[in-house]
N, C-alpha and C positions, 0 to 999 in steps of 0.2 A: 472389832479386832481384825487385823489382818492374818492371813494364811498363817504367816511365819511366828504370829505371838505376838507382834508389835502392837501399842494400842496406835489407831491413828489420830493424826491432830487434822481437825479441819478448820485450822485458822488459815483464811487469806495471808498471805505476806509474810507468814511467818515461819523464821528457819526452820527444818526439819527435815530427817535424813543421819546418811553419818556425820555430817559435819555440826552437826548440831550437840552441844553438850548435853551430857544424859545425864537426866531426871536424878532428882534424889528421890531413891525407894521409904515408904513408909508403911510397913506390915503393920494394920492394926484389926488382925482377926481375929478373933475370939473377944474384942473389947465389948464390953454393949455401952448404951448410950445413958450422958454425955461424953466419954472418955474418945471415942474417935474424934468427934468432932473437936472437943479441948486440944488433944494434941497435935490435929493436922493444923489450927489455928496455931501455935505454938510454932510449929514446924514451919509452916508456911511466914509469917513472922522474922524466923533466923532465916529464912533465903536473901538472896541479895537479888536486888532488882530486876526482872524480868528470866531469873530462875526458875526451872521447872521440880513441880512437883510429884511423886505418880503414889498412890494413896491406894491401899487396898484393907477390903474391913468386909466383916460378916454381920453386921447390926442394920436389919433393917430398914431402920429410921436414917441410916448413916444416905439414902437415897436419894432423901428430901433436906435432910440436917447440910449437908456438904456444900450442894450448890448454893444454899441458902448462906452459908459462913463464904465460900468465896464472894458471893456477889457483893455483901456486906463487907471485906478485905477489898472490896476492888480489884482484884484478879479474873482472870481469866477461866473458866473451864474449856480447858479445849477439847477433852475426850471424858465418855461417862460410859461406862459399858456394866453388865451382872451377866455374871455366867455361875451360874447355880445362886448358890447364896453369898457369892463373893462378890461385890460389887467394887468396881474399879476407878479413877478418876486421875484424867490427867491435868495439874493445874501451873497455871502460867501466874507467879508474883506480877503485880504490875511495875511497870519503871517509876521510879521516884516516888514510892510508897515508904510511908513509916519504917 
């Protein structure tokens, strides 16, 4: 995370900055598991192609579960950060996906 709060993205080539459209937020704190991962998959799913997504959740397993459901969606993880027991994730739809 940077100074200012921002999660950062360290994808080559990929926009970021202000001109870049912002993320749809998804609070799922207090969810425990499967329920984060069901509905970031869900979520991620109604984005439209190369749409970002920024996912926050307090379930443990949501650490291992998340990158595991993007990679299997074919997306992107561009940022994964935990700061206490909130773990954060920022994820990129791929273009021309389902």
């Amino acid at each position: 995370m940077q100074a200012d709060g921002v999660l950062s993205c360290y994808a080559p080539g990929r926009m970021s900055g202000p001109l870049a459209p912002s993320p749809v937020e998804l609070d799922l704190t207090g969810l425990k598991c499967p329920l984060p991962t069901l509905r970031t998959r869900k979520a991620l799913r109604a984005l439209a192609p190369g749409a970002r997504l920024r996912v926050s959740c307090t379930d443990p397993l949501s650490g291992i579960d998340i990158p595991n459901l993007v990679r299997e969606e074919g997306a992107a993880l561009e940022a994964q950060e935990r700061d206490g027991p909130v773990f954060r994730f920022l994820i990129r739809r791929a273009p021309g996906t389902r």
